[in-house]
N, C-alpha and C positions, 0 to 999 in steps of 0.2 A: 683812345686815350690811355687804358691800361692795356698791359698784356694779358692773358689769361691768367687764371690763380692756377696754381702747382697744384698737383694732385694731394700733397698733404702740406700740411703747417703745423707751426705750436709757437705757444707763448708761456713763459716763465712770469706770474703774477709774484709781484714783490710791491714793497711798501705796504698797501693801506691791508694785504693777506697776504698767503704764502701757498702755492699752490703749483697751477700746470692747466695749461689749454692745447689739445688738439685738435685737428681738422679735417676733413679729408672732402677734397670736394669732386664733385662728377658732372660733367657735361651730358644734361639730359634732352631731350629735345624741346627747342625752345626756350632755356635757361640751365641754369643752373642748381643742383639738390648739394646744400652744405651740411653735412653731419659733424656732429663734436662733441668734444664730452670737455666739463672743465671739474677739476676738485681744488679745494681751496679750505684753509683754516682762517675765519677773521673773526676776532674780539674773543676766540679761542673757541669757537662754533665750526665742527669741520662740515662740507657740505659736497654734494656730486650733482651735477645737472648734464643731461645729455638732450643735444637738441637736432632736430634736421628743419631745416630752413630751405623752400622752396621759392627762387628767385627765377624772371624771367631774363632774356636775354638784352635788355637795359637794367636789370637792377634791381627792376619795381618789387617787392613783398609779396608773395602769392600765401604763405602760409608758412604755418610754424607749429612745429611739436615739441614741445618742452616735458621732460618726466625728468624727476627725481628718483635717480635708480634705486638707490637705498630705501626710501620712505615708501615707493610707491604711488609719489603723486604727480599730475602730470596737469600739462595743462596745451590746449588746439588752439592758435589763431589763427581766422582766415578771411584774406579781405573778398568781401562783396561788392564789387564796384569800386568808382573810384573812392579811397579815402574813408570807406565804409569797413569796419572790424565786428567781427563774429569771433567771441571767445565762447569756446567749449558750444557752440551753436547759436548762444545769444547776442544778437547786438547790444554792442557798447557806446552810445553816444557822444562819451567824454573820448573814445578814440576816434571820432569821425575827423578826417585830414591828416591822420597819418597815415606813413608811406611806407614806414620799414618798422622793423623790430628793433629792439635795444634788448639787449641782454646785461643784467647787471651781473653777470658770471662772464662775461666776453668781450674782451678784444676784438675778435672780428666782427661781430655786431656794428663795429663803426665804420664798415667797410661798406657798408649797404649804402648808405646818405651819398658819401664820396662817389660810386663809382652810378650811382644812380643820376645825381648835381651834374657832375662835368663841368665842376666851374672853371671859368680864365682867373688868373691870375687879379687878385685884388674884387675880386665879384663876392657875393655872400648871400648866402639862402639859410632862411628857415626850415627847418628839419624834425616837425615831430615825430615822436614814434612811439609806439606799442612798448612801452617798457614792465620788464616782465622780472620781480626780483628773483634772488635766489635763494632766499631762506625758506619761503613758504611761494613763488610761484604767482602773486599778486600778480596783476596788471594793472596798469595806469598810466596816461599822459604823461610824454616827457618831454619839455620845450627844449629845443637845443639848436641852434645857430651854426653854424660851419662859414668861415673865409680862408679863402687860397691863400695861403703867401706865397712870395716868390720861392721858386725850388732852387735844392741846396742839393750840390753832391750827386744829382741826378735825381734827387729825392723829392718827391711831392711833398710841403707842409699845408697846415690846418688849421686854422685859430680858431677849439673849438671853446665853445659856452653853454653850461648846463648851468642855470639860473637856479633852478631847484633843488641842486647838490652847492649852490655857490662854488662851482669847480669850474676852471680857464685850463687850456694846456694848448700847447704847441705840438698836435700828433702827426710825426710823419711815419711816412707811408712809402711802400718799395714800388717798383712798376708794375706791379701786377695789382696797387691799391689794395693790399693788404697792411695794416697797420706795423710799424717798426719800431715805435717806441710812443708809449703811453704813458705820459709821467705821473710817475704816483701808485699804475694800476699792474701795466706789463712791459714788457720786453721780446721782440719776438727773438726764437731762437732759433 
């Protein structure tokens, strides 16, 4: 469905901050290991989050490292079975049926649902996930929705829905299912 992802990426965060996302990803055995750092100023708070996300070879969520390079804080997700999250060792209940991670510092973070889904064209799945913010590193449920639309341009779109942000967008995505424009949030460059 996608091609592989590029060994590196980046995304220019504009509108709701101002900032910068990079990526680098590596083909490990049996999936994939995404590392990235993102920094960003919003409501005049500047912040640094670096992450590496261990993904198997459909997509699924294996785990996730999140630190705050500056501050010092960090924070472990790791699923235990299906749909089961262990943050920093403890289960989380309110994450039991999520599949992926969300990062509120990233762009690619939306890449996970997509290229895990493989939806046809007009089809639509629910998508919770491990959302993890960036000012202090929370975790928490985050209900969000994905439907295909038809592709444009050669380009996968997205009709996604975070109910909880009250935010709609149209994100499409290159052939390798990495996101290309994120309205409101990034841009890749």
């Amino acid at each position: 469905m996608f091609a592989e992802p590029p060994p590196a990426a980046a995304w220019r965060h504009r509108d709701a901050r101002a900032g910068f996302e990079v990526l680098r990803s590596t083909r490990t055995g049996g999936g994939w290991t995404l590392h990235g750092v993102t920094t960003a100023v919003e409501d005049g708070t500047p912040w640094a989050v670096e992450y590496v996300i261990d993904v198997d070879d459909d997509w699924h969520t294996r785990g996730a490292e999140i630190v705050h390079p500056i501050e010092g804080r960090r924070v472990s997700l790791r699923r235990d079975g299906p749909g089961r999250w262990l943050v920093d060792g403890l289960h989380v209940p309110e994450l039991d049926g999520c599949l992926d991670v969300d990062l509120e510092s990233s762009a690619m973070t939306n890449a996970l649902p997509v290229h895990r889904l493989r939806l046809a064209v007009d089809e639509t799945a629910d998508a919770p996930a491990a959302y993890v913010r960036a000012a202090d590193l929370t975790v928490s449920r985050l209900d969000q929705t994905y439907r295909r639309l038809p592709d444009a341009e050669r380009h996968q779109r997205y009709y996604y829905d975070a109910p909880a942000f009250d935010y709609t967008a149209c994100l499409v995505y290159d052939e390798t299912g990495f996101v290309l424009e994120y309205p409101g949030l990034a841009v890749r460059v």
